[in-house]
Each structure stands twice: as C-alpha cells, then as structure tokens.
N, CA, C and O of each residue as an XYZ file, in Angstrom:
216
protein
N     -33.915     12.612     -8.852
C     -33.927     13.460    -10.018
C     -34.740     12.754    -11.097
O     -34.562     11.588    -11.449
N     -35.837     13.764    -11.681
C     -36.310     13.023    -12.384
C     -35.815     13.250    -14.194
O     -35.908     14.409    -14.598
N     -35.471     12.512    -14.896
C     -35.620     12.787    -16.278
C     -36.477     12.554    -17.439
O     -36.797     11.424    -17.806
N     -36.857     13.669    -18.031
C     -37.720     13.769    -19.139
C     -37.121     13.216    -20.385
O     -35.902     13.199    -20.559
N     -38.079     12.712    -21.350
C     -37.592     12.087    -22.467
C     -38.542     13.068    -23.511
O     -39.730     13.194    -23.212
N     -38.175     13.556    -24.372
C     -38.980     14.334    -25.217
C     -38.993     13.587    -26.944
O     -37.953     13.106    -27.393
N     -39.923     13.588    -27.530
C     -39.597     12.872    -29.133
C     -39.624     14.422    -30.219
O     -40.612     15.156    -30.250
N     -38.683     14.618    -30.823
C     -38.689     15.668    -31.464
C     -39.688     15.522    -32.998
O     -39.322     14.482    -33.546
N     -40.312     15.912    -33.467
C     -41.178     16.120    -34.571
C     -40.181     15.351    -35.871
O     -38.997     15.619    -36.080
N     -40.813     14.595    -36.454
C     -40.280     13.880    -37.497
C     -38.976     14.884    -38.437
O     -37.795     14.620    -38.664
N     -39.901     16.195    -38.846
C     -39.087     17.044    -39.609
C     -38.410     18.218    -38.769
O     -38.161     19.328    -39.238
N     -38.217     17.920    -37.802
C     -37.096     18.503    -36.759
C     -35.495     18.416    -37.273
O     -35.047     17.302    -37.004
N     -34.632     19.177    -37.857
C     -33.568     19.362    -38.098
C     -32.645     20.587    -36.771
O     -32.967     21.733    -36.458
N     -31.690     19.893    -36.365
C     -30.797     20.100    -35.459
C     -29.534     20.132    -36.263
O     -29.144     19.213    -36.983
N     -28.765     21.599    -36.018
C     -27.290     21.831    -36.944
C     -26.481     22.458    -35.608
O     -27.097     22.959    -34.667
N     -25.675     22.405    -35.635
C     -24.844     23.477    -35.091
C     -23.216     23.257    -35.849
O     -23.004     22.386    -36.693
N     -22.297     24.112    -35.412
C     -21.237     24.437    -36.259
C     -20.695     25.463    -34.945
O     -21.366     25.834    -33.982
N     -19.009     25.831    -35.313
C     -18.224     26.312    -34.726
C     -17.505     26.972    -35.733
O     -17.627     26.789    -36.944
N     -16.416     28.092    -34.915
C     -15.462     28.631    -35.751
C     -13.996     28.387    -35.309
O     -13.771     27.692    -34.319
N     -12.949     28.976    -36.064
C     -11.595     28.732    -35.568
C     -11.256     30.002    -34.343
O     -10.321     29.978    -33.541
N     -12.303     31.072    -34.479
C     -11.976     31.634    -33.551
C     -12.899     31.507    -32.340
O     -12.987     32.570    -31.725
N     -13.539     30.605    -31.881
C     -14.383     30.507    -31.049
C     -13.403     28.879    -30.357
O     -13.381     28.497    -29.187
N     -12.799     28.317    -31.413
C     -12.376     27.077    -30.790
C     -10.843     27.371    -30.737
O     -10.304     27.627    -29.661
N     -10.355     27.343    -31.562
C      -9.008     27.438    -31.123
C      -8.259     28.861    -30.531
O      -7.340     28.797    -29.714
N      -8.872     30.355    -31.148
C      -8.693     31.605    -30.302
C      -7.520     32.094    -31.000
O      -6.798     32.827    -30.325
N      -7.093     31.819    -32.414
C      -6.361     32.491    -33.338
C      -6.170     32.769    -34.601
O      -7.310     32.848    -35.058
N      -5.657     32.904    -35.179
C      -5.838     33.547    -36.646
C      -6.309     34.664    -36.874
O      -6.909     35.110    -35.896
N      -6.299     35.323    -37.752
C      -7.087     36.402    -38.064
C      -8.318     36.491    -38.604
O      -8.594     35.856    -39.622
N      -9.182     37.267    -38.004
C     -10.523     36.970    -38.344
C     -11.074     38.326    -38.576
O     -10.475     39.209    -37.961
N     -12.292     38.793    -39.480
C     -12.890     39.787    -39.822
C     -13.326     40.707    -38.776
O     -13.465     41.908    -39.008
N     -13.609     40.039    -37.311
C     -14.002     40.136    -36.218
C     -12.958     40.794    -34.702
O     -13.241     41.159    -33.561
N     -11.567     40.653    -35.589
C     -10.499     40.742    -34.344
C     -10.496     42.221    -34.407
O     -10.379     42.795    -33.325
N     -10.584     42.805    -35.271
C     -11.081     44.250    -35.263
C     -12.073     44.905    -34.030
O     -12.142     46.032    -33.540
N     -12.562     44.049    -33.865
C     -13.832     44.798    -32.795
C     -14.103     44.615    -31.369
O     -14.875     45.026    -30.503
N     -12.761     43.523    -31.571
C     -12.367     42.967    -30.163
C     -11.465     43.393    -29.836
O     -10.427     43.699    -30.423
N     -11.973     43.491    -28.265
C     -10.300     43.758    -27.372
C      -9.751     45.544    -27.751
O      -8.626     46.038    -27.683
N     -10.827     46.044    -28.077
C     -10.903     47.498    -28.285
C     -10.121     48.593    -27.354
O      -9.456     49.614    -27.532
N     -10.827     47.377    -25.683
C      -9.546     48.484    -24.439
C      -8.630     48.388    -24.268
O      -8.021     48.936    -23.350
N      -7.967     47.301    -25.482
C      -6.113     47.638    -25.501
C      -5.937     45.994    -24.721
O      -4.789     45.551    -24.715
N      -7.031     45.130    -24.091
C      -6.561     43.951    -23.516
C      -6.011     42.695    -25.083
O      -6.454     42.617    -26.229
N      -5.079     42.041    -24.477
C      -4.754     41.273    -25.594
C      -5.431     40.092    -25.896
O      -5.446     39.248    -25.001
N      -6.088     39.788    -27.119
C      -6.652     38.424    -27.081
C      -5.744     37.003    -27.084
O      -4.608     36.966    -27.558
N      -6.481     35.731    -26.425
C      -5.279     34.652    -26.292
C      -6.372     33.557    -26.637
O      -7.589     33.713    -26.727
N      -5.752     32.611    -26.776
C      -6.550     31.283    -27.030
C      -7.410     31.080    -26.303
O      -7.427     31.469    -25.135
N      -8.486     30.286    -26.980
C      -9.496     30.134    -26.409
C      -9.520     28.764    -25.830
O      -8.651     28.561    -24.982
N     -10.416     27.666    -26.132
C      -9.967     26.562    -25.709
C      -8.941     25.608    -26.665
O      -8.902     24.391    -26.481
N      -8.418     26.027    -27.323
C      -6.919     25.603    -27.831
C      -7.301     24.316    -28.055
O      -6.669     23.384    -27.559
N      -8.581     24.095    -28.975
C      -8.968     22.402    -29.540
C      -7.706     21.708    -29.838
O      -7.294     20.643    -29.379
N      -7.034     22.701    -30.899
C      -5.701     21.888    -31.758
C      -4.769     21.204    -30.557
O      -4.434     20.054    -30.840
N      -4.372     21.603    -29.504
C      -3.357     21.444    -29.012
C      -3.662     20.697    -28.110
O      -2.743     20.037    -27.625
N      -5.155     20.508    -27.509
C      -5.331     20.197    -26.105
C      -6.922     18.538    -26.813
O      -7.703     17.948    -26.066
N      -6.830     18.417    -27.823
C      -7.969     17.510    -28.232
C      -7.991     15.952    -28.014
O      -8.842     15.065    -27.947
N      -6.443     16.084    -27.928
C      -6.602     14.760    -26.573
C      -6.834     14.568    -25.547
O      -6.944     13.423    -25.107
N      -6.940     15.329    -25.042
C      -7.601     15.381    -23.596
C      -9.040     15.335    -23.302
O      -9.435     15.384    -22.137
C-alpha cells in the first residue's frame, strides 16, 4: 500500500464542528420536527456523553 503525503497551501484553514444532535441523539432541536415524520421514533445516536470512555 502505498501512501501519499500532500502539503496543504500555507493559507489553508481546516474547521469542522458537531452538534448535540448529531452526537449525542437528544434534546430538542429545531430539526426534530422534520424527522421521523413516518411515525418511527428517534433514539440516540452515538451517545458521546455516556459512552466517551470508551
């Protein structure tokens, strides 16, 4: 296998970010509205809080 090494451009900025409903899969969100429309119930997602020791 070979691996590539790439150098990113001096003014190359890299962000990313998450939400509470993408990581943990509760609370109420502006979004729970539009989900789960066919009546299925939403449940945690990967449950960061509970499972982040692992």
């Amino acid at each position: 296998m070979s691996l590539v090494s790439e150098k990113f451009p001096d003014n190359f900025i890299l962000g990313t970010s998450t939400s509470a409903f993408q990581i943990e899969g509760a609370g109420e969100t502006e979004w729970k509205g539009f989900i789960g429309t066919d009546g299925t119930l939403l449940d945690l997602a990967i449950d960061h809080y509970s499972r982040y020791e692992e």
